[in-house]
N, C-alpha and C positions, 0 to 999 in steps of 0.2 A: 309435553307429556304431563301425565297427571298426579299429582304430590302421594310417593310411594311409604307405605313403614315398611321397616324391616327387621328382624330381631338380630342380634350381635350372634356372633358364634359361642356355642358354651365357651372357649376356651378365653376370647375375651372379654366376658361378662365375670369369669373370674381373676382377670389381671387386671380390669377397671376399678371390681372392689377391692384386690389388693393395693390400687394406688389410691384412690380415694380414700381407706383407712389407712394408707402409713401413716408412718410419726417421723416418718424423714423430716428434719427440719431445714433443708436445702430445698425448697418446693420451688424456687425459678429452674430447675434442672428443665422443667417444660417448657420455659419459655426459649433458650439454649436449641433443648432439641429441636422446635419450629424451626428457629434461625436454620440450624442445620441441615434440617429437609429443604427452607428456602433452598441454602446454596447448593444443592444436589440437584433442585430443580434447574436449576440455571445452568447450573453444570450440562445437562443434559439437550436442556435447549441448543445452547453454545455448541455443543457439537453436531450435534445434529445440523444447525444452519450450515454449517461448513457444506455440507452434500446435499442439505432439503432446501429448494428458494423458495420454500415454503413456509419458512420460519426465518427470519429477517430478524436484524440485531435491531431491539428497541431505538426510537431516536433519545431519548436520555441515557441510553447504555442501558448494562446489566446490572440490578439495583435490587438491593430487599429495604422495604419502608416501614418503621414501626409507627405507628400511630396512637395516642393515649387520648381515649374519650370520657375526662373524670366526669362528665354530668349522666352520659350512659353505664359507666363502670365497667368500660371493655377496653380490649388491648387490642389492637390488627396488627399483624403481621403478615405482609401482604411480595411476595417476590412476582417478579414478571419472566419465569421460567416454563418450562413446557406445559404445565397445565394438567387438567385432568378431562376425561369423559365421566358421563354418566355414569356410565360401566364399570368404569375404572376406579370412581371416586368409590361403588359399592362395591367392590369388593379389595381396594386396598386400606379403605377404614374400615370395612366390616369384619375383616377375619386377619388372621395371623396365619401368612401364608408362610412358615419354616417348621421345619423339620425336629423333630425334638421337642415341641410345643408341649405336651406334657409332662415328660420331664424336667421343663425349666419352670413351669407353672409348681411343681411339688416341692423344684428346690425352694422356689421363691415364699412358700410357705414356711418355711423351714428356717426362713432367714427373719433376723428383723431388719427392715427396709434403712434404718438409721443408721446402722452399721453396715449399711452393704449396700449402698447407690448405686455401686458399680453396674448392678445385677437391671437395672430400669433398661438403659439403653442396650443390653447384651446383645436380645434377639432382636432387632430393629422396632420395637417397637414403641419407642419415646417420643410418638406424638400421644397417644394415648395420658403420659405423664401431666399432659396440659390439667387434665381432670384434677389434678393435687392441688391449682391455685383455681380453677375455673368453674361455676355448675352448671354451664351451660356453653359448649363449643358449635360455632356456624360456621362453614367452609362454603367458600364460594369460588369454582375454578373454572376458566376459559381452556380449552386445549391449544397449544402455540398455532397448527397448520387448519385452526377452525375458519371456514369459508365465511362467516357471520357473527355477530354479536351472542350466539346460543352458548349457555353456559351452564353447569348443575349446582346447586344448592344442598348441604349438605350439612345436618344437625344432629346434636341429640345433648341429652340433657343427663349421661350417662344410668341409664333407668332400665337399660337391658336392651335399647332399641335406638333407632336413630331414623331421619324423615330424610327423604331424597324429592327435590322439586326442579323444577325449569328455572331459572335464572337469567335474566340480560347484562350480560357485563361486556365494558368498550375498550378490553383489551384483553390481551391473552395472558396466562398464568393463574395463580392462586392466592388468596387472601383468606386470611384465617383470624377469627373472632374472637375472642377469651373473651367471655361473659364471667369476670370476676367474683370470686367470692367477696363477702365485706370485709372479713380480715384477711384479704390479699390484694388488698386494693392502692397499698404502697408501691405497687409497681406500673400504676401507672403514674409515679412521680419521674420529672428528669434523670433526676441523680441517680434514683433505683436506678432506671432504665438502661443509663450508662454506665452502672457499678456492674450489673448481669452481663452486658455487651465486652467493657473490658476484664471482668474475670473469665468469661467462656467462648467469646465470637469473636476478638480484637484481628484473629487471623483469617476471619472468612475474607477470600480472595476478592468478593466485590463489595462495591460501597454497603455501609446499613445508613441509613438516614432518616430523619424526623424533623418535622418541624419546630422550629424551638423561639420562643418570643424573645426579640431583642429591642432595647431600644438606643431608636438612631436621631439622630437631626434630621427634622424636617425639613423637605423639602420646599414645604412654600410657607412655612413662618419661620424665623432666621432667630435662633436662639431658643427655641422649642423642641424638646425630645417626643419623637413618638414611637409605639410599639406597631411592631411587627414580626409576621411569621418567615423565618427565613429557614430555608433546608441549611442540615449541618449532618455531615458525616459523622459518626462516633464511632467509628473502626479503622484502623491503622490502614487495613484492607495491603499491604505488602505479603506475598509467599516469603513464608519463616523460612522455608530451602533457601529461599536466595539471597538470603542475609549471610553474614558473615558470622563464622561458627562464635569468634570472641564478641562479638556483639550480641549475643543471644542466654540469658537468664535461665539458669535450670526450669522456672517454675513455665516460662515461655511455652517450652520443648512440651514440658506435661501437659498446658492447655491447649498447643496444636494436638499434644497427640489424644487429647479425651473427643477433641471435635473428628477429626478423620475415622475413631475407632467404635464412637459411643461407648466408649468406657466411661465411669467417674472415680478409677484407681491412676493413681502417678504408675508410669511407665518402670521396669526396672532397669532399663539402658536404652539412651539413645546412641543411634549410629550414621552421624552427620557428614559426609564428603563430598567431592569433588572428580568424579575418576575423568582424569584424559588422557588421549593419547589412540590409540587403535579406535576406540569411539568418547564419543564426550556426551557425560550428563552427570546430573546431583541427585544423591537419593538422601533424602530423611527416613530413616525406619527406625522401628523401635520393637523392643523386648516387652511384652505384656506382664503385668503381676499376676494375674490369671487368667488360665484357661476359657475359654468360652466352653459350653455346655454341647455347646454341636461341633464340637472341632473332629469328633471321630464318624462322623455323619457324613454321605454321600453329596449332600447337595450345600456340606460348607463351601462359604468362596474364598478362596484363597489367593493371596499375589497382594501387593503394593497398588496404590493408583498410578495411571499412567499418564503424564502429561506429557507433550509435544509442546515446547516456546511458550510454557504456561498456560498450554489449554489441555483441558484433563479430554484425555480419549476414550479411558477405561477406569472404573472404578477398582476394580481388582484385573489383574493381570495378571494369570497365572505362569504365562512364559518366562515371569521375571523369578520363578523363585520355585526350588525343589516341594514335594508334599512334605516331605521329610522337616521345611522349616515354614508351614503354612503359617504359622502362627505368629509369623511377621507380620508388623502394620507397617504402614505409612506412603510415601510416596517418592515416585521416579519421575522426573524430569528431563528429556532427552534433546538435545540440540541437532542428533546425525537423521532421528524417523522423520518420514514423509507425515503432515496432518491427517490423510484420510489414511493413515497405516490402519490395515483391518487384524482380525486374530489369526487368517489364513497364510497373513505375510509371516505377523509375527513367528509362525510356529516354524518357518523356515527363514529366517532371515539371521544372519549369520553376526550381524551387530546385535541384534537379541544374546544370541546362546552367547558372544562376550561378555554385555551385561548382566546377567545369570550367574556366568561365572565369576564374575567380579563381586556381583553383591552375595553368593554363596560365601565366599570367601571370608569378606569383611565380616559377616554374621557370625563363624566361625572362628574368628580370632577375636571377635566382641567377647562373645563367650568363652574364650583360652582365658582371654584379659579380668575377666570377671570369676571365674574359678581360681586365679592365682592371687589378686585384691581384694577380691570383695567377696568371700567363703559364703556370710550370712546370705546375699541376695542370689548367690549362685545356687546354694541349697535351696531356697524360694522355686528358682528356676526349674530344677532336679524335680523337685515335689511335682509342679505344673506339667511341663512339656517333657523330661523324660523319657515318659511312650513313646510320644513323637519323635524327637529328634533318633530314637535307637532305631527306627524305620531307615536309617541315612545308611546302615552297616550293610542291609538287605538289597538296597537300591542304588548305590554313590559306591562304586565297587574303590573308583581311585582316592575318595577318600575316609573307608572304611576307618581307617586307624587313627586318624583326625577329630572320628567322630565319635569312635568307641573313649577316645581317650578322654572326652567332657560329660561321661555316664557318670554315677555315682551308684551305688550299690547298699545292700543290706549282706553281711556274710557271718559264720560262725564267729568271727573275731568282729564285728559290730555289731550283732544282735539286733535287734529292729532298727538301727538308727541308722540310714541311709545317707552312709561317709566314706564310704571305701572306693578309691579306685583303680582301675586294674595295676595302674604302675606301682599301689598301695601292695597292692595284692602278690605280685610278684617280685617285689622287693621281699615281702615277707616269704618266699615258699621256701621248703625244707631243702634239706641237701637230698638227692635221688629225687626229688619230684619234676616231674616232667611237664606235665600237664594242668591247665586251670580248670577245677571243677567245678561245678553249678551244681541245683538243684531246683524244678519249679513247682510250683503250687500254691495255694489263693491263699496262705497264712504263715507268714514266716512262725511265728509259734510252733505251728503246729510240723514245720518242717526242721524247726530245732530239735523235735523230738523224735525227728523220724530214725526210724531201726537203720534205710540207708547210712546212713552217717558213721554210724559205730564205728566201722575198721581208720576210715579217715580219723576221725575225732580221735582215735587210740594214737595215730601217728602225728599228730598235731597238723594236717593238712588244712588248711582255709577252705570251706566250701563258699561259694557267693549262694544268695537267697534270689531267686527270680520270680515276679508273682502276677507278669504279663502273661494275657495268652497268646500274646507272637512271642512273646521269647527262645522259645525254643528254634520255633523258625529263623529268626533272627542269629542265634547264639551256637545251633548246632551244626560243627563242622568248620567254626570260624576261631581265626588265627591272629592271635597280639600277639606281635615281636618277636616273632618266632613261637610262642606256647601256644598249642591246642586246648580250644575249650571240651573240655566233657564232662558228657550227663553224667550223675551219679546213679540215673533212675533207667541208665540204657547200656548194653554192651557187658563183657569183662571188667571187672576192676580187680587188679590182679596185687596190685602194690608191689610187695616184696617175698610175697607169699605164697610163688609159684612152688616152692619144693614141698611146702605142709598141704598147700593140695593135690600135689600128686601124691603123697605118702596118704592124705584120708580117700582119696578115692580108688585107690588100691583096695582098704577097706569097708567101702561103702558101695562100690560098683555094682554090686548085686541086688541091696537093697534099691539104688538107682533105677537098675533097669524093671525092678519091681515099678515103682512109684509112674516113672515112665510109661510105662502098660496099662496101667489103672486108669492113669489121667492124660492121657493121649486124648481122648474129643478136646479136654481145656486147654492144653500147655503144648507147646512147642519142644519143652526141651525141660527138663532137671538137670539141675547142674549143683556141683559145688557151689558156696559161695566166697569171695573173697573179701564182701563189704559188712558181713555179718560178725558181731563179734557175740554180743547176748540173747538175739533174737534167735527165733527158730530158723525162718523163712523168710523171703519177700519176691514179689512178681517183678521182674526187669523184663523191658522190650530188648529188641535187638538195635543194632549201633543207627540203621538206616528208619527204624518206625517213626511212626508220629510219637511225639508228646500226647498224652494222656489228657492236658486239657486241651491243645488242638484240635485231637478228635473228637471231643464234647463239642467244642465251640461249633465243625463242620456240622455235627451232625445236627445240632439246635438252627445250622441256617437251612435242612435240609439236603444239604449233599452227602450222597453216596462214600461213606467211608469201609474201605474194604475191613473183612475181618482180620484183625490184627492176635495170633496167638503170640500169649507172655509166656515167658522163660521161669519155671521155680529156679529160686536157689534156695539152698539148704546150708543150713550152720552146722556142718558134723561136729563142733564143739558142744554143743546143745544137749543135756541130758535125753531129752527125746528121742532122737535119734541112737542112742545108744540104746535106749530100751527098745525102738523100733528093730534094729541090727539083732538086739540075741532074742525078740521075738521071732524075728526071718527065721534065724539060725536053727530055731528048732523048731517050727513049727509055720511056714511059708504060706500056709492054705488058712489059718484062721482068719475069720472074717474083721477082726479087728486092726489087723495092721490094713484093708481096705479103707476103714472107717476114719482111721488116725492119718493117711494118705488127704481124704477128702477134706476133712479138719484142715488141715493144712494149709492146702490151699483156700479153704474161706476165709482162715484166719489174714493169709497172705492178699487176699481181694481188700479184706476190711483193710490193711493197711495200706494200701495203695488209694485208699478212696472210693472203692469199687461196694458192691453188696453183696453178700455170700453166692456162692452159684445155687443154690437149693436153700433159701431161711429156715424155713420148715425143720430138714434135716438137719442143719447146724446148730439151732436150738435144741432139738430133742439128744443130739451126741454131748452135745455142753451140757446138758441136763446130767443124762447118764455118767458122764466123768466129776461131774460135781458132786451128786452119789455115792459114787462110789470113791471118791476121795474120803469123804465123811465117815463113810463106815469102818475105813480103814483106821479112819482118826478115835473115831468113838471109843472104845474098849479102851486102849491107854489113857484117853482123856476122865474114863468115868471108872476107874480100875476094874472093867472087868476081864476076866481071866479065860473065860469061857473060849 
């Protein structure tokens, strides 16, 4: 075929120039990530032979080769793993095939690369990073089950574009070129070489090797050294799973886990065992310092790798682990699965759901164990996954209370600082309280200050702040230790105050069934209220509604949310209402207790978040009452007597 250009995808042309201008000063991070596509390449091959006889185990085994060519000023990094196509080669250098791509691209703007490595490898996209030491990258890949020597060639000089050509190469896999810069060109020394390999690869599963000049005794002059090229492995190349836990270096644990995860943050717990007995195998996983960017995304992958006797089957596997704790890394090692075990076994096979629930398990007493030692990296945790893991209460019914109890919270007794938790919380509750109440919305601020709160805040009740939009779904209707959670923004809240509202609605019933009649298209119901203590008003659903940003959220993805009528309540302690009552009393037909009716309720929409039902009209009545407050004012303020 005939030597093709192509242009990069917008969204690569701008992650190229963000890694070409970093100031990361870590810039072997690329050479790192190659390795690591090596060994996924191999990875891949390797299993596959198992089922393709089409892919045969090399005769020097499974190998990635570094090669240093200081008179060219290039590095090869060359593995004999499955390989690419033409095809394949343009469109998995050409674009950024995940989901989120924009979003990570804005954050990564936002960031400076020096402080925040992490963020390179997040979306798989760390070969790209080569560009930080290299101005010029050639790939050159065989596909493993190619009938012939045909291979594709693959370049670019990062410029916005890249060249695709025919290639002859006498074996299958990939080799990858770094066309060095001149002040990067210390790495194609020994020592670099092996300093990058054992700070970042020491754990890839197959050999790395290079040729390295030694000098030996000659063989045919007797007392004469001479040099030659002789392979040397510079990787431990042993699975850190199946080392012994007391043999194993905290900093070890972190640089397996930066290679399986493409992080460049230390992990904040590793969780190393041994489970036997009903089945046998070793999981390494670990607790992330941060989130990934697409973790709330459709097409994140989730699950540990899955090896069989040391051969990886799966790179994630999701049989192994709840959505609830996707944000588990690392990997499973099983000695009971069959080698060609498919996803189809997996999802019924009855050794699976025991490993599931085993390493469920362990993840969850990782984090007990870390909430009771280690407060500062627990809080870390809270910050990051949080969302995630409160998914566990919704979905993991048997162990909702395991799960609720590693939440952390923001409530009127901690104000924005997310440290309360529920056993906090019910340690503290009053004598007579029964129930644990909440409240959600996007700004604890702004929900400290809500009118909700009043009656509670009067009686010292703890509300928790909730400012997920599952929360509700999550939290409504659900039960810690016996206490019920409830809305403060849904239902009766009646406290202790059942007989002052039968005594004002004796009083007020008339005026009610007034307001009632007026505003029957908007409201469901007027009521007394019992959460009000200085407000006038405020809108409450009933016990069974949606949450208020629920239905936002539904109706933003497009789903049919039925119409939901709100409930007034009214403060009869409220001056207003008292001048509403002996306006009725004497005069029921004035258009102004209409006017002051509909006030009402805009006022009660604006505080719920909502927008007046009529702008228009609530501006011109706000006007008019503003008016005529002033006038009222005027004469005593300027003494006149008139």
């Amino acid at each position: 075929m005939p030597t093709e250009k192509y242009s990069f995808k917008t969204e690569v042309n701008q992650l190229l120039d963000l890694m070409i201008h970093s100031l990361y000063s870590h810039k072997e991070v690329g050479i790192r990530e190659i390795i690591s596509n090596a060994s996924d390449a191999i990875d891949k091959a390797r299993y596959e032979s198992l089922t393709n006889p089409e892919i045969v185990v090399p005769k020097e085994g499974w190998k990635i080769r570094i090669h240093a060519d200081k008179d060219a000023g290039t590095l090869m990094i060359s593995d004999n793993g499955i390989g690419m196509t033409r095809e394949e080669a343009i469109e998995a250098l050409g674009t950024i095939a995940h989901s989120g791509t924009k979003e990570f691209l804005a954050f990564l703007k936002e960031k400076n690369m020096e402080n925040s490595p992490d963020l390179i490898g997040q979306f798989g996209v760390g070969f790209y990073s080569a560009f930080m030491i290299a101005n010029k990258v050639t790939v050159l890949s065989r596909k493993a089950n190619s009938k012939d020597d045909t291979a594709v060639k693959w370049e670019s000089t990062a410029d916005g574009s890249f060249v695709v050509d025919h290639f002859v190469k006498d074996s299958s896999g990939t080799d990858i070129i770094l066309h060095l810069h001149d002040d990067e060109k210390k790495y194609l020394d020994d020592w670099q070489i092996r300093n990058v390999i054992s700070k970042y690869s020491d754990y890839i599963e197959y050999p790395i090797v290079m040729d390295v000049e030694r000098e030996e005794d000659s063989a045919l002059e007797k007392g004469k050294k001479v040099k030659i090229l002789k392979e040397e492995q510079i990787n431990s190349g042993k699975a850190i799973w199946l080392r012994d836990r007391s043999d194993i270096k905290e900093n070890e644990y972190n640089e397996f886990y930066k290679h399986i995860s493409h992080d460049f943050s230390d992990p904040l717990k590793a969780i190393h065992y041994h489970a036997e007995g009903t089945t046998d195998f070793i999981s390494l996983l670990f607790i992330p310092a941060h989130a990934p960017l697409d973790i709330f995304y459709k097409e994140f992958r989730l699950g540990p790798a899955l090896y069989v006797k040391k051969v990886q089957i799966m790179d994630h596997c999701e049989e192994l682990i709840p959505p609830y704790l996707r944000f588990i890394r690392g990997v499973v090692d099983s000695s009971d699965l069959p080698l060609n075990v498919s996803r189809e076994i997996l999802q019924n096979n009855r050794q699976v759901t025991i490993m599931k629930n085993n390493i469920t398990r362990k993840v969850l007493d990782a984090l007990a164990e870390m909430k009771m030692n280690d407060s500062e990296n627990f809080l870390a945790f809270s910050r990051e996954f949080g969302r995630v893991l409160k998914e566990g209460i919704h979905y993991d019914h048997a162990r909702k209370e395991v799960i609720a109890d590693l939440l952390l919270f923001s409530s009127t007794t901690s104000g924005e600082a997310v440290t309360r938790t529920l056993d906090d919380y019910i340690a503290g509750m009053k004598d007579g309280q029964s129930d644990i109440y909440y409240m959600t919305g996007t700004s604890i601020r702004e929900m400290a200050d809500s009118p909700y709160l009043e009656a509670l805040r009067e009686k010292e009740y703890e509300v928790l702040f909730l400012t997920d939009d599952i929360d509700d779904l999550i939290f409504g209707g659900f039960e810690y230790k016996g206490k019920k959670f409830k809305s403060i923004l849904k239902g009766d809240i009646t406290l202790d105050r059942t007989g002052e509202k039968r005594k004002s609605a004796e009083q007020f019933d008339k005026l009610i069934d007034f307001m009632k009649a007026i505003l029957s298209d908007d409201v469901k119901e007027v009521r007394l209220s019992g959460r009000l203590k200085d407000s006038p008003c405020c809108l409450v659903g009933d016990e069974g509604d949606l949450d208020p940003r629920m239905e936002k959220m539904l109706k933003s993805m497009g789903q049919e949310v039925p119409v939901q009528k709100k409930i007034l309540e009214i403060n009869p302690e409220h001056p207003i209402f008292t001048s509403m009552k002996e306006l009725f009393e004497g005069d029921k037909s004035i258009p102004l207790l209409e006017e002051y009716s509909r006030l009402l309720l805009d006022q009660a929409l604006l505080l719920a978040g909502s927008r007046p039902k009529d702008p228009a009209r609530f501006s011109r009545y706000l006007s008019q009452l503003m008016v005529q407050g002033a006038r009222r004012k005027l004469p005593a303020e300027h003494g006149d007597t008139t």
